[in-house]
N, C-alpha and C positions, 0 to 999 in steps of 0.2 A: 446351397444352404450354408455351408461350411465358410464359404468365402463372406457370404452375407455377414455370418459369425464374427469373422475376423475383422470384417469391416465396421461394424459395429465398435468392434473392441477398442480400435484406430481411434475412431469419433471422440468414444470415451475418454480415452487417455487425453485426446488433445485439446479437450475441453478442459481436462482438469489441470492441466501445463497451462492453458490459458490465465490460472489466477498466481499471485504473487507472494513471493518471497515467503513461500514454505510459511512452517507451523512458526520455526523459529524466528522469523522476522517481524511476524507481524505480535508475537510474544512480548518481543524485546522493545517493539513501537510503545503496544498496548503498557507496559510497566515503567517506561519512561514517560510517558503521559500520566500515569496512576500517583509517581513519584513529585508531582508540579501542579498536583490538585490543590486547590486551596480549602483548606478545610470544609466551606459552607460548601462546593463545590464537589468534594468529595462525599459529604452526608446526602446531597440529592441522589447523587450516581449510588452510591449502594444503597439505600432507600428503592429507587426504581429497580434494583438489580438485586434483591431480598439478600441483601449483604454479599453477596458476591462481586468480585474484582471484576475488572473490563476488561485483567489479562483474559478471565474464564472464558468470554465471547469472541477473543480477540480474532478466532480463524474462524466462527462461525458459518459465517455468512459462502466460504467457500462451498462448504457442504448443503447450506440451504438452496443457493443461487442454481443447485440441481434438482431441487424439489420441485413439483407442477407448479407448488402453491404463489413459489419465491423465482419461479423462473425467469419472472420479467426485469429480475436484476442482472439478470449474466453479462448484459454487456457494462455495470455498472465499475465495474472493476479494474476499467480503463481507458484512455482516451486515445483513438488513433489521430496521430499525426505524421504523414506519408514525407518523403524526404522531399525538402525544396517547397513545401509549403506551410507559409506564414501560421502560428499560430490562431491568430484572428481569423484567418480563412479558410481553415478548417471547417469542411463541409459536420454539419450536425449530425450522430445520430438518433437519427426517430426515440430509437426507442430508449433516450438516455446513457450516459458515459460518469466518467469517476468525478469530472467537476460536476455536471447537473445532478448527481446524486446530493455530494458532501451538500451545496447551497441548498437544495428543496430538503432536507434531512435537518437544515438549519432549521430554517421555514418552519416546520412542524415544530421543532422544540422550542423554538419561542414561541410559537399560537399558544395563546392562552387558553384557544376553544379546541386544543387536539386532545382526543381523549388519549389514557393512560396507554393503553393500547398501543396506539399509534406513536405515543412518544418513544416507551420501551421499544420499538421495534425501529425506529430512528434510531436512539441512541446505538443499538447493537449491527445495526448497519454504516453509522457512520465512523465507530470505532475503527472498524475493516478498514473501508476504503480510502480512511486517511493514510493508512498502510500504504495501500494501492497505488494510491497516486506521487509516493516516494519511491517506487521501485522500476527504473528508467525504461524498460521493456514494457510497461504500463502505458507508457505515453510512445512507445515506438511502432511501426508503421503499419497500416490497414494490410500491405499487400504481402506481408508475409506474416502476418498474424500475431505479430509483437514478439518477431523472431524465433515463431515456432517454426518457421520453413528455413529458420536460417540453420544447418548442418554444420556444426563443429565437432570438432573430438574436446573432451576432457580426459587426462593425460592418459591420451592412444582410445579413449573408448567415443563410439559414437554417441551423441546426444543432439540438443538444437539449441540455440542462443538463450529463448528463455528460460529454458529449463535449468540450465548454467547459473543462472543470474536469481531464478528464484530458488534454489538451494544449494545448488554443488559448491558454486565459489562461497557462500556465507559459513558454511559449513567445513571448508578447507580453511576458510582463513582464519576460523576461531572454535575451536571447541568447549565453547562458553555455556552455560545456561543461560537464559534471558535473564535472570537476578545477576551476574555475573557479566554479562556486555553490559546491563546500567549502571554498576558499578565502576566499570571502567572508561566507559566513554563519555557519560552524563557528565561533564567536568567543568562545563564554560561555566563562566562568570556571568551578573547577573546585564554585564552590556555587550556581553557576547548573544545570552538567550537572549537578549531585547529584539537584536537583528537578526537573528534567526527567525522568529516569530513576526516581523515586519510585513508587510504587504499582503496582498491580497490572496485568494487559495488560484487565480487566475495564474499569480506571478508563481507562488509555491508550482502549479503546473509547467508552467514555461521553463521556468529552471528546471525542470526535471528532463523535458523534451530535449534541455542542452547537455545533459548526461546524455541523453537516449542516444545523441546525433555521434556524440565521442564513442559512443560502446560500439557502433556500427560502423564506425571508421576503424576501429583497431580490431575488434573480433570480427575478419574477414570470411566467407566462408571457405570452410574445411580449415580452419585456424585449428591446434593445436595447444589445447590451453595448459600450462605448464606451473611451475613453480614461479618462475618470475610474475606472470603474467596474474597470478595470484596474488601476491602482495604488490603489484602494482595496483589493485582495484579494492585492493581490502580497507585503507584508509575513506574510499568512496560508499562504501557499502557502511560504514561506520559513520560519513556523515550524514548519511541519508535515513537510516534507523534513525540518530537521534533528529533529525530536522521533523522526523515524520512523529516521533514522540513528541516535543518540545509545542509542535503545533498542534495536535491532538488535544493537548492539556491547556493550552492556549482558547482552542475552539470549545470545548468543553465549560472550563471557566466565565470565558464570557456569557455562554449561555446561562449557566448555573447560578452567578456569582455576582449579585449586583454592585458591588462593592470591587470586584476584582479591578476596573479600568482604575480604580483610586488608588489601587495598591500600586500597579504598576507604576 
């Protein structure tokens, strides 16, 4: 019985290591996106959200994705792609991953015919996962769980790759608030954010997959991750918060904003 207990316990935890980039990451997305709202854009979203920001939902969906009701997004929060195979041929899964989420999440908020319901519940799931699909252990590989099997130490303690990635190192390299990393990273110009926000959420994927490929070639297992090995990655973690803002507010806009393609 006891063992059962404990094994239990296991499940739990590794389920909850399954999603990304801690409370603070997906904070600091959600308020970088909040900050590139275009106003008509912004009045819809707290409109649907009884004046509440998108930082307030921004980890929701972590804590839902355990609920019976919301269970069938658990795998939505990420997309496996195993080492040495092409993006494109990436076996599907069934039951949906972080790009068929964000596209069918579109889907709905542009239907005209989706009731309020279903929109609210889009919007506060696609806030999440845009997170999601910037946090390179997100897009890394089926056969050890997106680096849960992978075992490293953070300085001298045991941990596993993604757990590394979705808090210890964001949290070592800055002890910022999320108003505070959008302050200080939010900086490009307005033909910097243009290509940022360029191409498709497929491409925004793929380039993340090529993050995923680098963090697995350098954090070896039983790698000891260190002070250098911290600011070597901290500039990366910094452009992948704001890519995953910038496009958020991007994806947003469009939906919202009939007007936005004319601004741009």
């Amino acid at each position: 019985m006891k063992k059962s207990i404990i094994s239990s316990l296991f499940l739990t935890v590794l389920c909850l290591n399954a999603f990304a980039w801690g409370q603070k990451g997906h904070d600091v997305t959600a308020y970088i996106a909040e900050q590139h709202l275009t106003p008509t854009t912004r009045a819809a979203v707290e409109s649907m959200l009884d004046g509440k920001s998108i930082v307030y939902w921004a980890n929701w969906l972590d804590n839902a994705s355990h609920q019976p009701d919301m269970a069938y997004t658990k795998t939505w929060h990420y997309k496996n792609i195993d080492e040495g195979v092409r993006y494109e041929e990436a076996p599907a899964n069934p039951a949906g991953d972080a790009v068929t989420a964000i596209k069918s999440r579109i889907e709905i908020l542009t239907d005209s015919t989706s009731s309020d319901k279903d929109r609210l519940l889009a919007l506060k799931i696609l806030v999440h996962v845009v997170g999601d699909l910037h946090m390179p252990l997100h897009m890394g590989h089926a056969t050890d769980l997106g680096g849960n099997r992978v075992k490293v130490k953070f300085f001298n303690r045991d941990n596993n790759l993604h757990s590394v990635w979705d808090s210890s190192l964001p949290e070592a390299a800055r002890k910022w608030s999320y108003t505070e990393w959008q302050q200080q990273i939010d900086r490009l110009n307005p033909a910097q954010e243009a290509e940022v926000i360029s191409g498709s959420i497929d491409d925004w994927a793929k380039e993340t997959v090529n993050i995923a490929s680098d963090v697995y070639l350098y954090f070896q297992p039983d790698f000891n991750i260190s002070y250098n090995d911290v600011a070597r990655w901290t500039p990366v973690i910094e452009e992948q918060f704001l890519r995953g803002g910038l496009r958020l507010a991007h994806l947003l806009n469009s939906i919202f904003d009939p007007e936005y393609q004319t601004e741009k």
